[in-house]
C-alpha positions in Angstrom: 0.0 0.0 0.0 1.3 3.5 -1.3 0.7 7.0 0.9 -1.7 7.8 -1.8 -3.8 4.4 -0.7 -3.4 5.2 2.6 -4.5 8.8 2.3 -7.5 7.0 -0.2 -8.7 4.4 1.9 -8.4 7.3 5.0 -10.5 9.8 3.3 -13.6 6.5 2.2 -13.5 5.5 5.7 -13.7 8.5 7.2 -15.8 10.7 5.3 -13.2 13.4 4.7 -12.2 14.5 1.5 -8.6 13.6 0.7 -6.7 16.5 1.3 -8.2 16.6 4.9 -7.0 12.8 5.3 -3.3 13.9 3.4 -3.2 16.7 6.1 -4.5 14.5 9.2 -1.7 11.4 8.6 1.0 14.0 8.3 -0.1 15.9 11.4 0.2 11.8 12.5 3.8 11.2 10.9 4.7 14.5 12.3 3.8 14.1 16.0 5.3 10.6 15.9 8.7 11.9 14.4 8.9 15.3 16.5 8.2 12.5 20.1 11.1 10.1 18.3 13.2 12.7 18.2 12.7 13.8 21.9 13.3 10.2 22.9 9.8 9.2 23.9 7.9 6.3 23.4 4.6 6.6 21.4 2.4 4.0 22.3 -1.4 3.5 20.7 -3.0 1.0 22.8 -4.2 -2.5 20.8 -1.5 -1.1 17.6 1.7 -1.2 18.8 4.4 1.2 19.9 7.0 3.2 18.5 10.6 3.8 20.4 14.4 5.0 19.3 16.4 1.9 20.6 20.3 2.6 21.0 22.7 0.0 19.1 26.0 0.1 19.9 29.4 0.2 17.6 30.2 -3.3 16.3 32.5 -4.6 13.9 31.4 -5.2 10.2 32.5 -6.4 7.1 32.8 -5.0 4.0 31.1 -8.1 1.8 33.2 -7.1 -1.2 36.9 -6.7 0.3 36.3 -9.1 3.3 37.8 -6.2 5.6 37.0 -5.4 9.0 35.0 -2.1 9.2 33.7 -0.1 12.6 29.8 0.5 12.2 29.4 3.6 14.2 26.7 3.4 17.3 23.9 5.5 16.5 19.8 5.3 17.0 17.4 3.7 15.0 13.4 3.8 15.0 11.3 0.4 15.8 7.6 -0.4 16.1 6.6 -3.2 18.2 3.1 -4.3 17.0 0.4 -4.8 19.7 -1.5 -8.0 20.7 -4.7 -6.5 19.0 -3.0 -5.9 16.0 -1.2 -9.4 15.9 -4.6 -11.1 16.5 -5.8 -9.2 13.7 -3.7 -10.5 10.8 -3.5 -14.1 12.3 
């Protein structure tokens, strides 16, 4: 499914027209980005949760040389799906 499904499929459901629905899940995307950034958790009860989890530096390869290459630390953004959610698509 592309945005513009999304947005589609948003707007039928809803009853807004589509440029209310465009502006409503980017409102969404922007809250969830802007609370990321902060380091908070974002949860939505029976969805799932979104949360920056820390990874640490490691030691990589470089597939095409075979040499050894430091992977910086750094943050990365994961969801965790909710039970509700995982009972859904069962």
């Amino acid at each position: 499914m592309t945005k513009a499904e999304l947005i589609a499929g948003m707007a039928s459901e809803s009853g807004l027209t589509k440029t209310d629905a465009e502006k409503a899940l980017n409102a969404f995307l922007s809250q969830v980005e802007q609370a990321l950034k902060q380091g908070e958790k974002v949860q939505l009860v029976g969805f799932g949760s979104f949360e920056v989890k820390e990874r640490a530096e490691r030691i990589g390869r470089n597939p095409k040389t075979k040499e050894a290459i430091v992977i910086p630390a750094g943050r990365a953004p994961v969801f965790k799906a909710g039970t509700a959610l995982k009972d859904a698509i069962k």
